[in-house]
C-alpha positions, -999 to 999 in steps of 0.1 A, spaced: 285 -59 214 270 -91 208 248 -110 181 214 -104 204 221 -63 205 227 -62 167 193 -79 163 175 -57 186 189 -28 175 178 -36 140 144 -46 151 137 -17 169 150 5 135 128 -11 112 96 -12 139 102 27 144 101 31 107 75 8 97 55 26 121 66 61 110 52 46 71 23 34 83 13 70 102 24 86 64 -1 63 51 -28 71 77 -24 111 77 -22 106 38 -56 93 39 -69 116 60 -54 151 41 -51 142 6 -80 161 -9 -91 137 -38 -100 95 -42 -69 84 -63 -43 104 -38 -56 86 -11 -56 55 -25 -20 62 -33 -11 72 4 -30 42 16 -12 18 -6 23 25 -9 38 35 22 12 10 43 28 -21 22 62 -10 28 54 -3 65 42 -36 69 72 -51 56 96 -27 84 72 -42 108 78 -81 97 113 -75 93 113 -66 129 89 -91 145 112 -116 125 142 -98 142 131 -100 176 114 -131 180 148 -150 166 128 -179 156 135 -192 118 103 -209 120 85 -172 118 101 -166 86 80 -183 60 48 -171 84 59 -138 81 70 -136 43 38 -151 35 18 -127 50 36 -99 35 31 -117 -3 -6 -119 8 -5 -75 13 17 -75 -17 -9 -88 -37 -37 -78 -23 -38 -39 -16 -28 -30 -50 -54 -50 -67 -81 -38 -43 -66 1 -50 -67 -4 -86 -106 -18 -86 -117 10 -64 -89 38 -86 -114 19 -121 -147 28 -99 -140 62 -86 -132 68 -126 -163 55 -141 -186 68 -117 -166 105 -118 -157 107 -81 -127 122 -89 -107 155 -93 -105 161 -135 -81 188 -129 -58 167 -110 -48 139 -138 -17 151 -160 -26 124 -181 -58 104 -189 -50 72 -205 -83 56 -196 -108 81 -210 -106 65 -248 -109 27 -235 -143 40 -209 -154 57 -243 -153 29 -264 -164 4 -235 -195 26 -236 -202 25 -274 -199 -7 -279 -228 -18 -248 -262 -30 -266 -289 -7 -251 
């Protein structure tokens, strides 16, 4: 077994499993019943799953030069989708699109109370 099998055999490992995290994230979305479960299902497993599926472009394409292309656009995700999950998690709170019943623990309750007392009217 050579250098070029090794590689392709690992590419095509992490492109089935970044594709197997990415359809976890996608039927997460679509069967988790509330807001911040699907938020959850569409953030986690989808930034990991992207990650499988750079790992195995950079795999197969062999190139070094992909590398920083790659890794960069990965950073970009990283950053990105949790931000964006955490603004909408903050506006599904405020504006009570979300199942009570469901949180074990509501940390943010006290700080949107006293953000509320302390607006001018």
């Amino acid at each position: 077994m050579n250098w070029h099998t090794v590689t392709d055999v690992a590419a095509v490992v992490c492109l089935v499993a970044g594709t197997f995290m990415s359809l976890a994230a996608a039927v997460g979305l679509v069967r988790f019943p509330d807001l911040l479960s699907r938020m959850h299902a569409g953030t986690k497993p989808q930034v990991f799953g992207l990650l499988l599926l750079l790992t195995a472009l950079a795999l197969a394409s062999g190139e070094p030069r992909m590398v920083p292309l790659l890794v960069l656009a990965w950073i970009f995700q990283l950053l990105t989708v949790p931000v964006s999950a955490h603004m909408v998690g903050r506006a599904a709170y405020r504006s009570k699109h979300l199942h009570e019943e469901n949180l074990v623990t509501d940390e943010l309750r006290d700080v949107v109370a006293r953000a509320g007392e302390d607006r001018p009217d």
